[in-house]
N, C-alpha and C positions, 0 to 999 in steps of 0.2 A: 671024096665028098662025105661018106660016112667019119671019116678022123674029124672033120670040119663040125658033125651036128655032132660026135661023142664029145668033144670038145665044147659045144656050145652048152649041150646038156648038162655037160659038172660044172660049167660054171653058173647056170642058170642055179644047180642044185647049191652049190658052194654060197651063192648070195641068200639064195634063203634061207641056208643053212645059220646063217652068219645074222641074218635080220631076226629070224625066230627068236634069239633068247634078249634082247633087247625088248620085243614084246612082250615075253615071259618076265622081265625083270619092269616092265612099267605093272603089269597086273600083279604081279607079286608085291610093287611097292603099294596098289589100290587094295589090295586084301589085307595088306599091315596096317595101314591108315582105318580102315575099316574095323578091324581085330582094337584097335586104339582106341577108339569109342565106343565101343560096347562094352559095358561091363560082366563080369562074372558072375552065374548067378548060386553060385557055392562061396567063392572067395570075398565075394561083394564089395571090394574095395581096391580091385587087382581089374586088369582089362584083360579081353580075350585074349591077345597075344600074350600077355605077361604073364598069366594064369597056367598049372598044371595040372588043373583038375580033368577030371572025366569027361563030365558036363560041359566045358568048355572047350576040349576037344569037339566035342559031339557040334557045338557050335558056330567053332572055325570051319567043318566041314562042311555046315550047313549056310555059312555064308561064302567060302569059295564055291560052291555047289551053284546057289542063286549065281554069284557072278560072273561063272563058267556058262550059264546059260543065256545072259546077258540082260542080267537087271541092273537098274543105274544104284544109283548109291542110295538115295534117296528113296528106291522100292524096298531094295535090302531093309533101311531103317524104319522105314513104315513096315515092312512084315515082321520085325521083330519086337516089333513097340507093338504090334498087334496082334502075337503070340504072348510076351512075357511082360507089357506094359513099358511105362518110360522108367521104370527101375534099370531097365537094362542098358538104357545110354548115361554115358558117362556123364554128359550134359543136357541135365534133362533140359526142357523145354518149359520157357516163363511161362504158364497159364495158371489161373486159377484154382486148379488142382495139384499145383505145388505149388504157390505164393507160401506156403506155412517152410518147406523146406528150402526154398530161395532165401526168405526174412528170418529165418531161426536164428541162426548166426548174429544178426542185427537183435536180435530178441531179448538171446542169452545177453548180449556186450549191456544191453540198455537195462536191463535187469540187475546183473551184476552192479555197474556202475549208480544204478539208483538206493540198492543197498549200501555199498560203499560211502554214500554224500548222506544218509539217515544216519549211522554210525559214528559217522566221524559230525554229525551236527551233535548227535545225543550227547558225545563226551564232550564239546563243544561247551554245551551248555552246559551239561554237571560240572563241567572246572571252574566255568562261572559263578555260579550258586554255593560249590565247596572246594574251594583248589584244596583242600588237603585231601579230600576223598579219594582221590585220583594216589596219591603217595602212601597211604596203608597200606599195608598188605590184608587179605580177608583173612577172617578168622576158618582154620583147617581144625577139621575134625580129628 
């Protein structure tokens, strides 16, 4: 009887053994995904994970730390956007206090592209007015 329960108990121990790192490899893929959006706040252009700064260590532990104790993803990113602001996600969030870094990108292209069509109107117009003007060379000093 006792071969029968030492028997029962390594295999009870053997499956959990066996199940354990399956869970350890889903939480370990939730802490990479997590390290993945947040950004670095040394490297600024690098994510937790990617990052070998200090600071970012300091981070990673501070977010495997919250999700060892079992905060969802979404408390993790709200404590960190409420420690270090929405600098720290890699995608910040469309509101009204970054509309200016959402549209910059659309800003510069519309800018550029508007000086681009003045430019090319101005010589436009001066070839009109003087087509030889445009085939001088200026006088150098």
């Amino acid at each position: 009887m006792t071969v029968r329960r030492f028997v029962a108990t390594l295999l009870l121990v053997a499956s959990a053994a066996s199940a354990q790192p399956a869970t350890d490899l889903a939480f370990d893929q939730r802490i990479r995904k997590l390290e993945e959006q947040l950004r670095c706040l040394v490297c600024q252009n690098q994510t937790l994970a990617d990052s070998g700064a200090g600071l970012a260590d300091d981070l990673r532990r501070e977010v495997r730390t919250l999700a060892m104790s079992g905060k969802s993803d979404d408390e993790i990113y709200r404590f960190m956007t409420d420690r270090y602001g929405d600098f720290v996600l890699m995608r910040p969030p469309v509101a009204p206090r970054t509309w200016l870094l959402w549209a910059g990108p659309a800003l510069f292209l519309a800018g550029g592209l508007a000086v681009v069509f003045v430019v090319v109107r101005r010589r436009a117009i001066a070839a009109a007015t003087n087509p030889s003007a445009l085939d001088e060379e200026p006088d150098r000093p």
